[in-house]
NULO-391165 format. One record per atom (N, C-alpha, C, O, CB): x, y, z; residue number from 1; atom name. Coordinates in steps of 0.2 Angstrom, whole numbers. Glycine has a CB too. Example, Ala and Ser with C-alpha at 12.3 -4.5 7.8 and 13.67 -1.06 7.14 Angstrom:
residues 2
+-------+-------+-------+-----+-------+
|     x |     y |     z | num | atomo |
+-------+-------+-------+-----+-------+
|    66 |   -28 |    39 |   1 |     N |
|    62 |   -22 |    39 |   1 |    CA |
|    66 |   -16 |    39 |   1 |     C |
|    71 |   -17 |    42 |   1 |     O |
|    57 |   -22 |    45 |   1 |    CB |
|    64 |   -11 |    35 |   2 |     N |
|    68 |    -5 |    36 |   2 |    CA |
|    64 |     0 |    39 |   2 |     C |
|    67 |     6 |    40 |   2 |     O |
|    70 |    -3 |    29 |   2 |    CB |
+-------+-------+-------+-----+-------+
This chain:
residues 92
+-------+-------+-------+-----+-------+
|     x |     y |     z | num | atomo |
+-------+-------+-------+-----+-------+
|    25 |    59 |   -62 |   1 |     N |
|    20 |    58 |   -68 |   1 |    CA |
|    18 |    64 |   -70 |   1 |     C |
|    15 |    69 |   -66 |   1 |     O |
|    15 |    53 |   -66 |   1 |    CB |
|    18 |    64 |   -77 |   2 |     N |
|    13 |    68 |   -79 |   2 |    CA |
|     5 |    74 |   -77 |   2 |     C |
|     0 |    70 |   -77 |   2 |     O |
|    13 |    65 |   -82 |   2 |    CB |
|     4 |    78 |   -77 |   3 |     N |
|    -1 |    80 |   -73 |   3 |    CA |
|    -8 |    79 |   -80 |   3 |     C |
|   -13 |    75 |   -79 |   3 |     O |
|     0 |    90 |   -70 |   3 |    CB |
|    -6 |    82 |   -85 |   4 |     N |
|    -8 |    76 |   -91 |   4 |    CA |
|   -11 |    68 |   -92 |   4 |     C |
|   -17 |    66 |   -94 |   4 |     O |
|    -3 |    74 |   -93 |   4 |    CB |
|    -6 |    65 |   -90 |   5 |     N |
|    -5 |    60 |   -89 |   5 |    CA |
|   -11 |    57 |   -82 |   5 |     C |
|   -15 |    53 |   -82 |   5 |     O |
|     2 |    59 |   -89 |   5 |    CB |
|    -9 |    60 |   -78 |   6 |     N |
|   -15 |    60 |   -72 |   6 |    CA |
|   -22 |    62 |   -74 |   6 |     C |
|   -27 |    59 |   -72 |   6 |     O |
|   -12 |    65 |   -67 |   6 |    CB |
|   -23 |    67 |   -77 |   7 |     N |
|   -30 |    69 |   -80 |   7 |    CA |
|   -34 |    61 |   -85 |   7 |     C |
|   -39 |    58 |   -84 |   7 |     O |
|   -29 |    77 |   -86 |   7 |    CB |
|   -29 |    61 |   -90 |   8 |     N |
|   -31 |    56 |   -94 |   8 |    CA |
|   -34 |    49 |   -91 |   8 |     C |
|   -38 |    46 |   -94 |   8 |     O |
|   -26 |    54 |   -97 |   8 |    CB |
|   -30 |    48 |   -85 |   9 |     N |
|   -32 |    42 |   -82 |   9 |    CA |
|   -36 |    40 |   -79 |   9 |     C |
|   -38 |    34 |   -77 |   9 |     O |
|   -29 |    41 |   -79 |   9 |    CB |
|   -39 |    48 |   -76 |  10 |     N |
|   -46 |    48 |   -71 |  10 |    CA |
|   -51 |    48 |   -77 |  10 |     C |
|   -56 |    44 |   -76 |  10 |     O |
|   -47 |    57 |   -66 |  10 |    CB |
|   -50 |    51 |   -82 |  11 |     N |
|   -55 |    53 |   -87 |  11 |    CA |
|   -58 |    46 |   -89 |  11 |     C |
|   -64 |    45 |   -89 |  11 |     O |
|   -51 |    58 |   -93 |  11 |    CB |
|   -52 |    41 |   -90 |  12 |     N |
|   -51 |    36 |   -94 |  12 |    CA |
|   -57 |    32 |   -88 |  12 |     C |
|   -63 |    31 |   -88 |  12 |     O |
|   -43 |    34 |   -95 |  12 |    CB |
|   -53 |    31 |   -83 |  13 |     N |
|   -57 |    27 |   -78 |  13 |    CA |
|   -65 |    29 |   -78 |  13 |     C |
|   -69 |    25 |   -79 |  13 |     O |
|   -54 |    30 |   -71 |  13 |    CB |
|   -66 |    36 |   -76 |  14 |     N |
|   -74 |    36 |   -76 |  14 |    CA |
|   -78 |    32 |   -83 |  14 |     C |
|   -83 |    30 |   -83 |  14 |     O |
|   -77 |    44 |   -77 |  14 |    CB |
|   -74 |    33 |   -88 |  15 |     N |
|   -78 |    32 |   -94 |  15 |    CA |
|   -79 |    26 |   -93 |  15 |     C |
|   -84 |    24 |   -94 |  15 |     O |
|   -76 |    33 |  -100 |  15 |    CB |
|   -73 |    22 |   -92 |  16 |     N |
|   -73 |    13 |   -91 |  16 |    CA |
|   -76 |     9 |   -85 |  16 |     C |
|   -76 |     4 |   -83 |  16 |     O |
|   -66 |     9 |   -92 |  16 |    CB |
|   -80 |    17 |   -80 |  17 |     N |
|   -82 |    16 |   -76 |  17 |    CA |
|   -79 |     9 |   -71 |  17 |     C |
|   -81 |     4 |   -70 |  17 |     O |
|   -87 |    16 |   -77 |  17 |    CB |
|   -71 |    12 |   -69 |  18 |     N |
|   -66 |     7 |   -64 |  18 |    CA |
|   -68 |    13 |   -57 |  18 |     C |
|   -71 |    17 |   -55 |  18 |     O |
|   -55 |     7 |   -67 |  18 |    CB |
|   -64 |     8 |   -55 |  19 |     N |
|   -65 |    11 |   -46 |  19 |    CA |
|   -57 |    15 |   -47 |  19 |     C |
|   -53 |    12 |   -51 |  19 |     O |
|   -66 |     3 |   -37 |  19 |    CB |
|   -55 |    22 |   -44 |  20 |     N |
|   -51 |    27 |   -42 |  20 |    CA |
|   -46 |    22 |   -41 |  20 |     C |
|   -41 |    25 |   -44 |  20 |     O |
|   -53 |    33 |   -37 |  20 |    CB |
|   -44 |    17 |   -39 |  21 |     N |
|   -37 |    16 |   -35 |  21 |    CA |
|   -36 |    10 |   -43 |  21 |     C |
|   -32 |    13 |   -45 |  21 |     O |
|   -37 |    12 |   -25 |  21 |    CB |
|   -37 |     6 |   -46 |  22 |     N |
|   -36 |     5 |   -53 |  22 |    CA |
|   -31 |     8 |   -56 |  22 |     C |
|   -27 |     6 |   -59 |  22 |     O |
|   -40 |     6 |   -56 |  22 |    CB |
|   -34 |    17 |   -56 |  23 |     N |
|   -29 |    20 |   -62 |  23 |    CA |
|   -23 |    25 |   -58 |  23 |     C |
|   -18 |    26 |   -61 |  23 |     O |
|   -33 |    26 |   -68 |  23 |    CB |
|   -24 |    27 |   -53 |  24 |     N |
|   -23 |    32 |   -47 |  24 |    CA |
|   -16 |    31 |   -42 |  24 |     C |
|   -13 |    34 |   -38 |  24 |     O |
|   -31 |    31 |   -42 |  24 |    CB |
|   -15 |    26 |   -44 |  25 |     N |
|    -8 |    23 |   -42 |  25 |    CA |
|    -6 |    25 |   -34 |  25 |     C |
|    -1 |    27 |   -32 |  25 |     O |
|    -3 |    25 |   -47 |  25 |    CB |
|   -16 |    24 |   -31 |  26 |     N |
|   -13 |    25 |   -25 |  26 |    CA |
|   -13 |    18 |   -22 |  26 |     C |
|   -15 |    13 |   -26 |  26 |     O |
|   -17 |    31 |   -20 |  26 |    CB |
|    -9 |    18 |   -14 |  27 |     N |
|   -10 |     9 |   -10 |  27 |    CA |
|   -16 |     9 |    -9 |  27 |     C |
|   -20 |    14 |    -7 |  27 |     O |
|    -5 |     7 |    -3 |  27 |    CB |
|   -17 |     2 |   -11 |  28 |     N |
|   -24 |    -1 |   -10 |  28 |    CA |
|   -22 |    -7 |    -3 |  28 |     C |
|   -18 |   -11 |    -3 |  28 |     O |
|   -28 |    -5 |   -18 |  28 |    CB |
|   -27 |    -5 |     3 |  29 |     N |
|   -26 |   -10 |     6 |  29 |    CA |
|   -31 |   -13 |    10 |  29 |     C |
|   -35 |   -10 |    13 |  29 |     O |
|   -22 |    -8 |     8 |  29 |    CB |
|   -30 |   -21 |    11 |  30 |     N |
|   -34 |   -23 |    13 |  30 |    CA |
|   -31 |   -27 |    23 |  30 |     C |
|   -25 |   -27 |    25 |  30 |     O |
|   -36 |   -27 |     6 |  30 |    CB |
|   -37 |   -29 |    27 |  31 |     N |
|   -34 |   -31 |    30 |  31 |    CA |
|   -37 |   -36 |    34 |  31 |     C |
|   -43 |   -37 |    33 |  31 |     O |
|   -32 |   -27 |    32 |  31 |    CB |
|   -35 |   -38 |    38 |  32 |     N |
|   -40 |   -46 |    40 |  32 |    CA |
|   -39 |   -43 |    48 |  32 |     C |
|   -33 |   -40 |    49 |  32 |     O |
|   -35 |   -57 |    39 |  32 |    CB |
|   -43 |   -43 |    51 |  33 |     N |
|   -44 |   -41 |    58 |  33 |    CA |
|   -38 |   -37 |    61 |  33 |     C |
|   -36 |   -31 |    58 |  33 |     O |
|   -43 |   -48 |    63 |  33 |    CB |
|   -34 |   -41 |    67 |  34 |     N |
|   -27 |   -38 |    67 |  34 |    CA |
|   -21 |   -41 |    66 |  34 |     C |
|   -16 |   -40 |    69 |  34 |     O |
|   -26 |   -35 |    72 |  34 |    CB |
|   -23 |   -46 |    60 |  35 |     N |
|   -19 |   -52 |    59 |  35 |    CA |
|   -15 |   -50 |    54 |  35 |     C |
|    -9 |   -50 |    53 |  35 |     O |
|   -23 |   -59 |    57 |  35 |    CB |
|   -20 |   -49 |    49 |  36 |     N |
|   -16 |   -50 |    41 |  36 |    CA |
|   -18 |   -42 |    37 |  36 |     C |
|   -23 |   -39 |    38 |  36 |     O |
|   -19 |   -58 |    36 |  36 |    CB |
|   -11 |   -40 |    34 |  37 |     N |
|   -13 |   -34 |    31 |  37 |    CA |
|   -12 |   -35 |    22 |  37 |     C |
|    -9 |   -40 |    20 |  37 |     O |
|    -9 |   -26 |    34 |  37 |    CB |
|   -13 |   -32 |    20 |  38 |     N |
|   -12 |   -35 |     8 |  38 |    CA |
|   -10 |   -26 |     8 |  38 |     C |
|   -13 |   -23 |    12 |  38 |     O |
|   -26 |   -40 |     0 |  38 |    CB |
|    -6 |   -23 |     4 |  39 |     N |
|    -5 |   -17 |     4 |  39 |    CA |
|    -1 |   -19 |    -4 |  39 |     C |
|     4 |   -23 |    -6 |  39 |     O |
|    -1 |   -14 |    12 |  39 |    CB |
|    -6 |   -17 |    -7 |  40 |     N |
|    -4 |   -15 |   -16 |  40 |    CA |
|    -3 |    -9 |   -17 |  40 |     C |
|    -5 |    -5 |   -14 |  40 |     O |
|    -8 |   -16 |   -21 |  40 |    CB |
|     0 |    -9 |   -22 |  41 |     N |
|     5 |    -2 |   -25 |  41 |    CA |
|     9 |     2 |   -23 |  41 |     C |
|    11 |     8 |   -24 |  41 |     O |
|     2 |     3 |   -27 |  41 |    CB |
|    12 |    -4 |   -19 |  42 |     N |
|    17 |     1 |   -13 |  42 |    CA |
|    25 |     1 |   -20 |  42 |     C |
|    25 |    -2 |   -25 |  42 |     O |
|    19 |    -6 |    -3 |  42 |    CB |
|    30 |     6 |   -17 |  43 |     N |
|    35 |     7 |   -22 |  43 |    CA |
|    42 |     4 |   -19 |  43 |     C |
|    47 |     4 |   -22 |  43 |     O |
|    36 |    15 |   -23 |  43 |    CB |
|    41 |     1 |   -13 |  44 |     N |
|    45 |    -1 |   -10 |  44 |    CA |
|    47 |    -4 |    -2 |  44 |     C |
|    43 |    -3 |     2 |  44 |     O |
|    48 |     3 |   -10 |  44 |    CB |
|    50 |    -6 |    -1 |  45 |     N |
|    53 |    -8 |     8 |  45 |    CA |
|    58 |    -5 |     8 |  45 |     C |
|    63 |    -6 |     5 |  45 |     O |
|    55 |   -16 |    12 |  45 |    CB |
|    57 |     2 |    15 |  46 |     N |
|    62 |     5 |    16 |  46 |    CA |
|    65 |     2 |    24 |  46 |     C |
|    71 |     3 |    26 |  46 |     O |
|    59 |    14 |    14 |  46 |    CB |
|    61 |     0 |    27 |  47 |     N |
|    64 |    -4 |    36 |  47 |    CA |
|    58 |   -10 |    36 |  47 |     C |
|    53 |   -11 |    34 |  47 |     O |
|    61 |     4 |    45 |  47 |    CB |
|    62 |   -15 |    40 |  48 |     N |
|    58 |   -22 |    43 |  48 |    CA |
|    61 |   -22 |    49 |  48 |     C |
|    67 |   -22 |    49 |  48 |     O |
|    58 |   -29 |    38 |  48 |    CB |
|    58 |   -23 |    53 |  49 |     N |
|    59 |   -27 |    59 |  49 |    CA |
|    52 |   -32 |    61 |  49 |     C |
|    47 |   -33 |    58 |  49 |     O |
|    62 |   -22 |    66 |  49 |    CB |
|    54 |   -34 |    67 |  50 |     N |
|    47 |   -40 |    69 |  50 |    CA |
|    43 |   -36 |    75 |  50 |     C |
|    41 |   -39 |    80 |  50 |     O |
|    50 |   -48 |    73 |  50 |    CB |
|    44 |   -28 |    72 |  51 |     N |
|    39 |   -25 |    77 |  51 |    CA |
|    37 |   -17 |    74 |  51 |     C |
|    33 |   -13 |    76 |  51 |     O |
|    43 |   -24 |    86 |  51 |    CB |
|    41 |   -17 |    67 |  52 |     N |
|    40 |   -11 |    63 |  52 |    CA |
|    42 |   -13 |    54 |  52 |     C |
|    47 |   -16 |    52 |  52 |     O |
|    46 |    -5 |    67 |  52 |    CB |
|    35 |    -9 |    49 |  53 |     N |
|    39 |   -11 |    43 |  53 |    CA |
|    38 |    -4 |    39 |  53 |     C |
|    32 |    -1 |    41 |  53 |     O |
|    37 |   -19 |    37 |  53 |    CB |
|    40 |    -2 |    36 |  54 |     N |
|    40 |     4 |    33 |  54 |    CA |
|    40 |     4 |    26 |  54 |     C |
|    45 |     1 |    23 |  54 |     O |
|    46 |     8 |    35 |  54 |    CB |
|    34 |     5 |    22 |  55 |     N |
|    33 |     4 |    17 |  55 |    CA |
|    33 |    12 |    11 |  55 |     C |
|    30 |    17 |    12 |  55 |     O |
|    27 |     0 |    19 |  55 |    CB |
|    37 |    12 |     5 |  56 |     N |
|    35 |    17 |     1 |  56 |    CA |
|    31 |    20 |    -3 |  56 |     C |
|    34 |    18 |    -9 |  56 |     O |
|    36 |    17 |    -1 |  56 |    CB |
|    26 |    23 |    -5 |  57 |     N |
|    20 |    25 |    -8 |  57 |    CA |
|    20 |    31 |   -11 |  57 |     C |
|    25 |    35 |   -10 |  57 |     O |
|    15 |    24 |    -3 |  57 |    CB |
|    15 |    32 |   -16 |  58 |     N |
|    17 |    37 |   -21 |  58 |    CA |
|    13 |    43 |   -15 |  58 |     C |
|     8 |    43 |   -11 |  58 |     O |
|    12 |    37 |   -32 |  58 |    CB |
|    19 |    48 |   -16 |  59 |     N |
|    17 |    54 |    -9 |  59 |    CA |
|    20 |    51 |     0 |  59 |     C |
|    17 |    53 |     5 |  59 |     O |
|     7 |    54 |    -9 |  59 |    CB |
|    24 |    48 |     1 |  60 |     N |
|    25 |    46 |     8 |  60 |    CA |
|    28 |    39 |     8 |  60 |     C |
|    31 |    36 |     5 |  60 |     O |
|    19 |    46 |    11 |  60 |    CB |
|    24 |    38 |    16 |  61 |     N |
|    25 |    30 |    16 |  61 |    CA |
|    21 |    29 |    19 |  61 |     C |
|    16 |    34 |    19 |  61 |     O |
|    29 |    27 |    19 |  61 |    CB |
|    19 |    22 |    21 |  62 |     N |
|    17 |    17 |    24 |  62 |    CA |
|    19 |    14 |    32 |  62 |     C |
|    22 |     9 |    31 |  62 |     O |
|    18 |    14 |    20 |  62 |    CB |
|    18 |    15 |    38 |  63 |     N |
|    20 |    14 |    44 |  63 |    CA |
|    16 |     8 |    47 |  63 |     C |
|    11 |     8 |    49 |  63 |     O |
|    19 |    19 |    47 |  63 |    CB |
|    20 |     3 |    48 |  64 |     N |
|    13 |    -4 |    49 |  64 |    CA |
|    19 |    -5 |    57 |  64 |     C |
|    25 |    -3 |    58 |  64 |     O |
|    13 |   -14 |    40 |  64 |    CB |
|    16 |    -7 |    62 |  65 |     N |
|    18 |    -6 |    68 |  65 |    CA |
|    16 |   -13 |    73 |  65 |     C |
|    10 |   -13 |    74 |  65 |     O |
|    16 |     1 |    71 |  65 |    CB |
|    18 |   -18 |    76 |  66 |     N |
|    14 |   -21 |    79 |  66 |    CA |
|    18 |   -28 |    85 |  66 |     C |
|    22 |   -27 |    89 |  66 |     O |
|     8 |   -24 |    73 |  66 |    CB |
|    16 |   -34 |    82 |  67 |     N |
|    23 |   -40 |    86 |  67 |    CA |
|    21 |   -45 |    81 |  67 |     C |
|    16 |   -45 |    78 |  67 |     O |
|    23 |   -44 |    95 |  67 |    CB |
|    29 |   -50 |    80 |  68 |     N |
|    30 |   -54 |    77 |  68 |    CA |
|    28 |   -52 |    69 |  68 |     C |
|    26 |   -57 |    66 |  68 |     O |
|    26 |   -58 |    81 |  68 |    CB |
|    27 |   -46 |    67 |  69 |     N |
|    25 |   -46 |    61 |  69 |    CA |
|    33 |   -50 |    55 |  69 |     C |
|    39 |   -49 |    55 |  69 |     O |
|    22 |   -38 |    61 |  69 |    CB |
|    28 |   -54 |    50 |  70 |     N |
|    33 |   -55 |    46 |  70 |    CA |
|    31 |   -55 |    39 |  70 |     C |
|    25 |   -53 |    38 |  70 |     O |
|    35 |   -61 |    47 |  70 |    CB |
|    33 |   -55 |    33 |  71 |     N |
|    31 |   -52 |    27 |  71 |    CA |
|    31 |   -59 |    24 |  71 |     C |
|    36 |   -61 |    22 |  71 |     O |
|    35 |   -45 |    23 |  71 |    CB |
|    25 |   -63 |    23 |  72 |     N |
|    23 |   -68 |    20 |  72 |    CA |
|    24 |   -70 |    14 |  72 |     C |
|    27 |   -75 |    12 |  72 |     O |
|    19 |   -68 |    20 |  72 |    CB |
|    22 |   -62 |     8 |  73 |     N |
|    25 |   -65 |     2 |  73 |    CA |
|    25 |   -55 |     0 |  73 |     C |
|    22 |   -51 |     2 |  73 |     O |
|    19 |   -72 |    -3 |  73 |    CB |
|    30 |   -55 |    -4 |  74 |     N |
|    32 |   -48 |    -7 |  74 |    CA |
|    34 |   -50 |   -17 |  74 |     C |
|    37 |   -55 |   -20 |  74 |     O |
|    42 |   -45 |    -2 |  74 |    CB |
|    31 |   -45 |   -18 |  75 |     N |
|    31 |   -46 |   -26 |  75 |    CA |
|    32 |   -37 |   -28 |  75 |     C |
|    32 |   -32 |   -24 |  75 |     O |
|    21 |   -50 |   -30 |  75 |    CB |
|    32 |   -37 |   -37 |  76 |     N |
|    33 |   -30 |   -37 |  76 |    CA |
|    26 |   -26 |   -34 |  76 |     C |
|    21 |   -28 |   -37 |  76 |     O |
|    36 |   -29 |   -46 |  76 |    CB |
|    25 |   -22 |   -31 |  77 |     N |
|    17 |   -19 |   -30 |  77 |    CA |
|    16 |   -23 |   -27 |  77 |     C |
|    10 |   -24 |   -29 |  77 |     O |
|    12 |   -17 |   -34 |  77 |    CB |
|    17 |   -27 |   -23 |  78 |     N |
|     9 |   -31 |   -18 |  78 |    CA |
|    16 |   -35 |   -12 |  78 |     C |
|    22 |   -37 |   -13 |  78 |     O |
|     2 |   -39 |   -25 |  78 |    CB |
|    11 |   -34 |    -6 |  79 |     N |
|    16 |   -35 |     0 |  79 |    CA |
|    11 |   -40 |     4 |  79 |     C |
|     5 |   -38 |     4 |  79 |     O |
|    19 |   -26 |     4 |  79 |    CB |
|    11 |   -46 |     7 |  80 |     N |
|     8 |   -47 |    13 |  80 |    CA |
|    12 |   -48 |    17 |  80 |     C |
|    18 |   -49 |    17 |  80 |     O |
|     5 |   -50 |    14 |  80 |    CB |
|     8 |   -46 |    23 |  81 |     N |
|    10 |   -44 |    32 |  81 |    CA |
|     7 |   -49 |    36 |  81 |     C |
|     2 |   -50 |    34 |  81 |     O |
|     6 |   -35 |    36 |  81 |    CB |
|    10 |   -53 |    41 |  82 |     N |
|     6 |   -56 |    46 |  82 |    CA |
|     9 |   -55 |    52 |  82 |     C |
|    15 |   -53 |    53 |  82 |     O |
|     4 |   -63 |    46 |  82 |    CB |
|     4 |   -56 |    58 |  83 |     N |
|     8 |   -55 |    65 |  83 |    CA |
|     1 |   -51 |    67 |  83 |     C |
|    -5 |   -50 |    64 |  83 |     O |
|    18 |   -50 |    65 |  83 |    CB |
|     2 |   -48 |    74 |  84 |     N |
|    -3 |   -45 |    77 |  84 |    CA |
|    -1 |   -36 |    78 |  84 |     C |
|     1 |   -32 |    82 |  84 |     O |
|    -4 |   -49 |    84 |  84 |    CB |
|    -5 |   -35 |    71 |  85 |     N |
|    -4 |   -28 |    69 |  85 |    CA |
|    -7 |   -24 |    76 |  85 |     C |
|   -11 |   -26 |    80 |  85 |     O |
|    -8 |   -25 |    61 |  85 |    CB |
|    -4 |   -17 |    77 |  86 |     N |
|   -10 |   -11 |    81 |  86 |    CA |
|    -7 |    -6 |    80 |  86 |     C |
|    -7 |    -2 |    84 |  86 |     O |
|   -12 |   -12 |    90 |  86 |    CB |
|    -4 |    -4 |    74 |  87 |     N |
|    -5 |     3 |    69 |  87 |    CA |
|    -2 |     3 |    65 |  87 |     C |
|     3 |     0 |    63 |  87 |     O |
|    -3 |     8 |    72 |  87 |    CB |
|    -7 |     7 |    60 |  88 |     N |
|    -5 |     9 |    54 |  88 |    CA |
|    -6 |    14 |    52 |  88 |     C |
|   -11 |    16 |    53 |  88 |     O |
|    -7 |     7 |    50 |  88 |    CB |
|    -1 |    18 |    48 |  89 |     N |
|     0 |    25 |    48 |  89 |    CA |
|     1 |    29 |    43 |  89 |     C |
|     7 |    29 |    43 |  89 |     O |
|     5 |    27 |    52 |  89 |    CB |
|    -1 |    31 |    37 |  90 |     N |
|     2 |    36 |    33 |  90 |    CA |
|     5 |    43 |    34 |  90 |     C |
|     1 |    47 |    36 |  90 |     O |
|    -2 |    36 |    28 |  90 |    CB |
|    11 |    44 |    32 |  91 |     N |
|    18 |    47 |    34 |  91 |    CA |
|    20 |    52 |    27 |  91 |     C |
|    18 |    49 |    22 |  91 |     O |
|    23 |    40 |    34 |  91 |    CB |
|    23 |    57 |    27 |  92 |     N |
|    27 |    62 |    23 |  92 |    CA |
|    34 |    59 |    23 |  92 |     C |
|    38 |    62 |    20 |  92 |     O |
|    26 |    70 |    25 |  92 |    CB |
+-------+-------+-------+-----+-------+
């Protein structure tokens, strides 16, 4: 993206007073104990198994690690995770 294009959006954001991950197109994520994880704005699935998933993000990835994990529901940008996470890692 644009470095432009990046200024405009922050700019924009304060004025309309949004919260930074709105325009910023970083992952937003949320997570339920060590059950369930919601990870938005991801760019992709690059690995799944039922003990590792590897997620794409602007700048890196996403490392989610744990058992039995399975991906509930996947849409464009928004992913959920269940199973019994015990790490999460952002990655180059």
């Amino acid at each position: 993206m644009l470095k432009g294009t990046v200024n405009f959006r922050r700019r924009l954001a304060r004025w309309m007073d949004l919260p930074p991950d709105v325009t910023a197109e970083v992952p937003r994520i949320q997570m339920v104990g060590s059950l369930q994880v919601m990870v938005e704005n991801h760019q992709g699935l690059d690995f799944f198994s039922d003990s590792e998933i590897l997620l794409r993000i602007r700048g890196g990835r996403i490392r989610i690690r744990g058992e039995k994990l399975v991906i509930r529901a996947i849409y464009p940008g928004e992913m959920w995770i269940e199973g019994h996470i015990v790490e999460m890692r952002f990655t180059d």
